[in-house]
VOPAGU-2260 file (C-alpha; in pm, 1 decimal, decimal comma):
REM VOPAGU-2260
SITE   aa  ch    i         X         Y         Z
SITE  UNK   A    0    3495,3    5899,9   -3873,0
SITE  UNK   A    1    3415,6    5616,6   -3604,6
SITE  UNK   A    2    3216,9    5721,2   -3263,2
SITE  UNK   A    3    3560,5    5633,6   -3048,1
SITE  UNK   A    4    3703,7    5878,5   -3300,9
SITE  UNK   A    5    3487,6    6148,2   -3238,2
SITE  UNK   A    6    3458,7    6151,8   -2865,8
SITE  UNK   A    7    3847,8    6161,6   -2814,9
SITE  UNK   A    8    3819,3    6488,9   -3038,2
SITE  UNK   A    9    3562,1    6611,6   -2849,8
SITE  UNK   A   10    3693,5    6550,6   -2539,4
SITE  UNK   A   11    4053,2    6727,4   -2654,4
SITE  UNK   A   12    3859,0    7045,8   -2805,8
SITE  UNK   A   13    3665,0    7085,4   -2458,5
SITE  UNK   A   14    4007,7    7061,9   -2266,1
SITE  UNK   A   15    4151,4    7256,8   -2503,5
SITE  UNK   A   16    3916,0    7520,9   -2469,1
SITE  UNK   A   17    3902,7    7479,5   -2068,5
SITE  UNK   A   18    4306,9    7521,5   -2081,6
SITE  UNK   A   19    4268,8    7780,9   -2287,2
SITE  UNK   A   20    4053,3    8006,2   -2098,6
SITE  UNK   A   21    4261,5    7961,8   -1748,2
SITE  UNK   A   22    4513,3    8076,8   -1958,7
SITE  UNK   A   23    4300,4    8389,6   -1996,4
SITE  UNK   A   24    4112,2    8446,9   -1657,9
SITE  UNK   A   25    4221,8    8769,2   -1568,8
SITE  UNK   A   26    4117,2    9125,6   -1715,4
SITE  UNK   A   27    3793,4    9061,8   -1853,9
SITE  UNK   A   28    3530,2    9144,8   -1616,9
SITE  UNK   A   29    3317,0    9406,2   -1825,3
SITE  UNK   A   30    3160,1    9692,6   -1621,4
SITE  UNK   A   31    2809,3    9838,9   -1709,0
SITE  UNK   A   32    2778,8   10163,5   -1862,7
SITE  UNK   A   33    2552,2   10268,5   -1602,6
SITE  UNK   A   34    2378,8   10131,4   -1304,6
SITE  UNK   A   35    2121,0    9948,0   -1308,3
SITE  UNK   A   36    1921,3   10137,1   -1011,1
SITE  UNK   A   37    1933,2   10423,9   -1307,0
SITE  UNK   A   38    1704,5   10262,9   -1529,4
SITE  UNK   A   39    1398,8   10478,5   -1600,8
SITE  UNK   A   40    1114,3   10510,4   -1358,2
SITE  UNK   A   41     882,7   10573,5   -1683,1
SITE  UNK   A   42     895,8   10328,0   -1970,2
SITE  UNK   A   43     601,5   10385,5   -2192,3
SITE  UNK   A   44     262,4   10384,7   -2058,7
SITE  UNK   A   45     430,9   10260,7   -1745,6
SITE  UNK   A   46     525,6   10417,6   -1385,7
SITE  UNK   A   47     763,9   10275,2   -1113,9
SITE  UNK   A   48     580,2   10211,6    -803,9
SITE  UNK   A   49     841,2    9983,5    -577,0
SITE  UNK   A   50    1135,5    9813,1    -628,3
SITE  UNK   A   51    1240,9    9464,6    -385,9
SITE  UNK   A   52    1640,1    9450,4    -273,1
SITE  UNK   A   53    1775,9    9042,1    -214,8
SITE  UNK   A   54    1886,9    8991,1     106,5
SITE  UNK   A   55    2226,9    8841,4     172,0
SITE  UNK   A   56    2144,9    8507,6     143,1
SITE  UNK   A   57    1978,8    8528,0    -256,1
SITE  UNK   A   58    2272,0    8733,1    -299,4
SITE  UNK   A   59    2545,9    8512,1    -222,6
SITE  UNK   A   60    2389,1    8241,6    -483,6
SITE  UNK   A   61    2251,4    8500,5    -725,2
SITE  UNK   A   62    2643,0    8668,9    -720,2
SITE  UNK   A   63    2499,0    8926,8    -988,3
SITE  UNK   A   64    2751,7    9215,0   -1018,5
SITE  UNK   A   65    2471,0    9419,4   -1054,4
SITE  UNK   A   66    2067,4    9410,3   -1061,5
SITE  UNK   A   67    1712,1    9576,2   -1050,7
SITE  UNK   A   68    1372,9    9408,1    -925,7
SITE  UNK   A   69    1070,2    9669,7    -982,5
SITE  UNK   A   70     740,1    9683,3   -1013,6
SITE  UNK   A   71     544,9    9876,2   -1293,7
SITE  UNK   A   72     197,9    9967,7   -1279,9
SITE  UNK   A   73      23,1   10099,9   -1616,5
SITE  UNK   A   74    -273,0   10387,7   -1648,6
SITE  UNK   A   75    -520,1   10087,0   -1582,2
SITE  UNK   A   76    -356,9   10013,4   -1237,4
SITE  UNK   A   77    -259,3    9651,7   -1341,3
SITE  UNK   A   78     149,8    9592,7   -1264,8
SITE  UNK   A   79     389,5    9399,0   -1391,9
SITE  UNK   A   80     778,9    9344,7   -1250,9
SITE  UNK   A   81    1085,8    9382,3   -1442,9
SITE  UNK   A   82    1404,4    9161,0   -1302,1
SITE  UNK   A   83    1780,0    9283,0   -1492,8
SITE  UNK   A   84    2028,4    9043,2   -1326,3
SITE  UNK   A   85    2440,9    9153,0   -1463,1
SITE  UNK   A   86    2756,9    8938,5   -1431,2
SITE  UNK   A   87    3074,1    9121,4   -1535,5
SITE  UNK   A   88    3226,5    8781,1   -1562,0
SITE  UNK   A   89    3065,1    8436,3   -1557,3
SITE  UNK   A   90    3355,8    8212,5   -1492,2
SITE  UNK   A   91    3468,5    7999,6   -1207,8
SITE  UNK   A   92    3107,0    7881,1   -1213,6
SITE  UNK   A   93    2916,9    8182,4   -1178,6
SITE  UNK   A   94    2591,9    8222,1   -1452,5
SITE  UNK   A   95    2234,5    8328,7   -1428,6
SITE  UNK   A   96    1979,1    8078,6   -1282,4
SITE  UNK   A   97    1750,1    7973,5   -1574,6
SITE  UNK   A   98    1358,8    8045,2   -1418,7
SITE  UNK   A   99    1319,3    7656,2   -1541,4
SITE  UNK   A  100    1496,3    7541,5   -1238,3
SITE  UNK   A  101    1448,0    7864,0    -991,9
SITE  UNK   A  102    1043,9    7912,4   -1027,1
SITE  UNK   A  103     966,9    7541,1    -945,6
SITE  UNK   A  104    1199,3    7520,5    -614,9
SITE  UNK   A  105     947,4    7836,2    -477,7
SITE  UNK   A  106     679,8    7594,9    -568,3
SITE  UNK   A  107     586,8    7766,7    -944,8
SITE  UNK   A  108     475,2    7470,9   -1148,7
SITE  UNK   A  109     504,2    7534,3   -1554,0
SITE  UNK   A  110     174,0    7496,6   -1749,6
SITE  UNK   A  111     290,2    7603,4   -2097,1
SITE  UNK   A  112     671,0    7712,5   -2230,6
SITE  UNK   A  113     721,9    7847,9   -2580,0
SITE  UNK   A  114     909,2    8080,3   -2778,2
SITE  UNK   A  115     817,8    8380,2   -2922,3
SITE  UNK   A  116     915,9    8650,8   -3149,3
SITE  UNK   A  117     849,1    9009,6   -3084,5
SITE  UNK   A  118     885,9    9311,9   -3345,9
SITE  UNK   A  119    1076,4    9598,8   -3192,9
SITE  UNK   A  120    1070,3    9918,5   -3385,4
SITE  UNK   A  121    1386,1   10042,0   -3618,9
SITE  UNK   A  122    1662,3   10017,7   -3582,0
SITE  UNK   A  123    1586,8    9674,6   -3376,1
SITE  UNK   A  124    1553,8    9367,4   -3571,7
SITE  UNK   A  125    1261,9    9140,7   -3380,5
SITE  UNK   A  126    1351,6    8917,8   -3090,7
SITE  UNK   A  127    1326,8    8567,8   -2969,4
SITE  UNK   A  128    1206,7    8516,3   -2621,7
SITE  UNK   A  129    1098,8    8263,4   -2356,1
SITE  UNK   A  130     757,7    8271,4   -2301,9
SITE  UNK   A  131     661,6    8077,5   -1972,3
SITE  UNK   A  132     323,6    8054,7   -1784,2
SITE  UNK   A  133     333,0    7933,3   -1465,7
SITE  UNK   A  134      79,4    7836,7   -1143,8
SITE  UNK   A  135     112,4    7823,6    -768,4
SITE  UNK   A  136    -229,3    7654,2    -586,8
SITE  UNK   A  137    -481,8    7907,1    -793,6
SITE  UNK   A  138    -244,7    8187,2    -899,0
SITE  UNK   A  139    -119,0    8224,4   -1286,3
SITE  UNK   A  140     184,6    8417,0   -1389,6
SITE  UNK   A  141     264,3    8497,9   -1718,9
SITE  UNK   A  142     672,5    8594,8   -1767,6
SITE  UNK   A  143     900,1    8588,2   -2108,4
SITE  UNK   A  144    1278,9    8576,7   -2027,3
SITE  UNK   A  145    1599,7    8586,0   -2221,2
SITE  UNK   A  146    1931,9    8649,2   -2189,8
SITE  UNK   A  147    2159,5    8958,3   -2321,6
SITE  UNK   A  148    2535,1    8896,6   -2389,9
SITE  UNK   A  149    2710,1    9126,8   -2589,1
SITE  UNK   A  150    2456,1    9296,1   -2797,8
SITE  UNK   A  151    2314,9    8929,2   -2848,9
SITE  UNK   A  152    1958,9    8838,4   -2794,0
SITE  UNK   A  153    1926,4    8456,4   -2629,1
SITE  UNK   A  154    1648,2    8266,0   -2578,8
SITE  UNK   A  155    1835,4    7884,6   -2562,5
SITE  UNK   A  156    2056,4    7826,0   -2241,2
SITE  UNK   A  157    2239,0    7582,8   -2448,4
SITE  UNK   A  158    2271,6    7850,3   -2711,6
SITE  UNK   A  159    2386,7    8097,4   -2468,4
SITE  UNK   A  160    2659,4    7867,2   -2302,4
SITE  UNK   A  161    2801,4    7787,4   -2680,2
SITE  UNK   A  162    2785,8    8162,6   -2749,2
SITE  UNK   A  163    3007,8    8265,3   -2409,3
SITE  UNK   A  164    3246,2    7997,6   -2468,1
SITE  UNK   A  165    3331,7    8166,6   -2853,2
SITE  UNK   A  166    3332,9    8471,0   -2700,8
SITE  UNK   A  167    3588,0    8411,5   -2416,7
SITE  UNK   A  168    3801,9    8192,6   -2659,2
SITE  UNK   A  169    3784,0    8519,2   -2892,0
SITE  UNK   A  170    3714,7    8804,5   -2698,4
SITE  UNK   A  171    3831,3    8717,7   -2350,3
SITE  UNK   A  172    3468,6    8827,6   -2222,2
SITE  UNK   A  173    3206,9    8576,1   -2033,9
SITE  UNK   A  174    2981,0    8889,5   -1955,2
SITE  UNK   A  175    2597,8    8821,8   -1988,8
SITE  UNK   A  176    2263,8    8933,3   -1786,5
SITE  UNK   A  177    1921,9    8807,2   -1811,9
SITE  UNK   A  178    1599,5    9005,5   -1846,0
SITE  UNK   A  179    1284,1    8889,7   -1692,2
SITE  UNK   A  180     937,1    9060,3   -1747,8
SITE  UNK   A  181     639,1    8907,9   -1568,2
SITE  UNK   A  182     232,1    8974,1   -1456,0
SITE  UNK   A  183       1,9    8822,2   -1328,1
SITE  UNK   A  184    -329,6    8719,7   -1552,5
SITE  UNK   A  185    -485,4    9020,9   -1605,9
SITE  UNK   A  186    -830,6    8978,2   -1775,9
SITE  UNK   A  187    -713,2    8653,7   -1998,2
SITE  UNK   A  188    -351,9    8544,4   -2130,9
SITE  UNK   A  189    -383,4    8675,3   -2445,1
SITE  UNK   A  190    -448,3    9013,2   -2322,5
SITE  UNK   A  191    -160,7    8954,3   -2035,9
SITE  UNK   A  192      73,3    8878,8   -2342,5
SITE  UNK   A  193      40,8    9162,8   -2556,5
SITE  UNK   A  194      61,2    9367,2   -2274,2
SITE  UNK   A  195     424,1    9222,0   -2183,9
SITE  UNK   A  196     451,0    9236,9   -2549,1
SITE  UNK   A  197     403,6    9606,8   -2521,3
SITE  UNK   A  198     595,6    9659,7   -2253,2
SITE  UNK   A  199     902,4    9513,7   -2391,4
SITE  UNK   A  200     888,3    9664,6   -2726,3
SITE  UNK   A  201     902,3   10038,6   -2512,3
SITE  UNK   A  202    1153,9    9870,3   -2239,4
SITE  UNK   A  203    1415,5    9716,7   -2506,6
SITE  UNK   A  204    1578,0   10034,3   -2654,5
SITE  UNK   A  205    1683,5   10153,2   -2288,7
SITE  UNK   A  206    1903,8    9824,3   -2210,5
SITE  UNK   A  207    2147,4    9924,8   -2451,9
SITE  UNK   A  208    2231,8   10245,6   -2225,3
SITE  UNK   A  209    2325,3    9994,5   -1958,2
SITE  UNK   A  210    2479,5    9647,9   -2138,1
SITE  UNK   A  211    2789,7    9663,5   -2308,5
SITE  UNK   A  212    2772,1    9559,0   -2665,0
């Protein structure tokens, strides 16, 4: 098959697939099973000590049905903040804001960006995150990221836009969140990762109280 050949297909596949899902824009915003401002105070080793609510303004760009910013602080006083952004429905342009673009507009430069896999106990298989370290002036910040659609795991934004495109041709659903753990360099970075590492590994099972499968 000649390139010409293959770019008319694609092209017709992608407006296919575009028709196809006007055709099937109504009755498939997905609802939480609970709120997010239920998600435990405890998780682990780790206490709630605040919690930060967007103004108006993030909010109207953000357009998350549903969210939770809060700060966790473990037995050795050092905290770290959890970020669960929800949208029932991601169409007509609405999706989460990848921390690639977001963290550098408030002036968060990347240093390193990787993947990596964490083992979650049974009946979990392991999971593949983002794992992002970032600087402002002096200041470090460690923070993995991925995204949750459907019972699915995401670490790829390209992966994750394939994925929701299946699934509203098949399912009629373009539900998704993203989950965002970060800290600030405690002692050194390995020690600041396994710590996340921890964290998520206790955190993990209580998301699937809250996003639908």
């Amino acid at each position: 098959m000649n390139h010409p050949v293959r770019v008319v297909l694609s092209v017709a596949l992608l407006v296919g697939a575009l028709l196809f899902l006007q055709l099937r824009s109504r009755g498939e915003a997905v609802p939480l099973r609970k709120s997010l401002d239920a998600f435990p105070t405890a998780v682990g080793e780790w206490n709630a000590r605040e919690s930060t609510v967007f103004d108006a303004d993030v909010l109207s760009v953000l357009k998350v049905k549903d969210y939770l910013v809060r700060r966790y602080v473990d037995s050795g006083g050092r905290s770290l903040w959890l970020y669960i952004g929800y949208w029932d429905s991601t169409r007509k342009g609405v999706q989460p804001h990848s921390p690639k673009n977001c963290l550098p507009g408030a002036g968060w430069e990347p240093v390193e960006a990787s993947l990596m896999t964490i083992p979650l106990g049974a009946p979990y298989g392991p999971i593949t995150v983002n794992r992002f370290l970032i600087q402002k002036d002096r200041e470090q910040q460690l923070l993995f990221y991925w995204y949750q659609s459907q019972g699915n795991v995401i670490a790829s934004e390209l992966s994750g836009k394939m994925l929701m495109l299946k699934s509203a041709m098949l399912r009629n659903r373009t539900d998704t969140s993203i989950v965002r753990v970060s800290s600030q360099i405690y002692g050194n970075l390995p020690a600041t990762s396994e710590r996340l590492v921890r964290y998520v590994q206790a955190m993990y099972p209580q998301l699937n109280e809250f996003l639908p499968d």
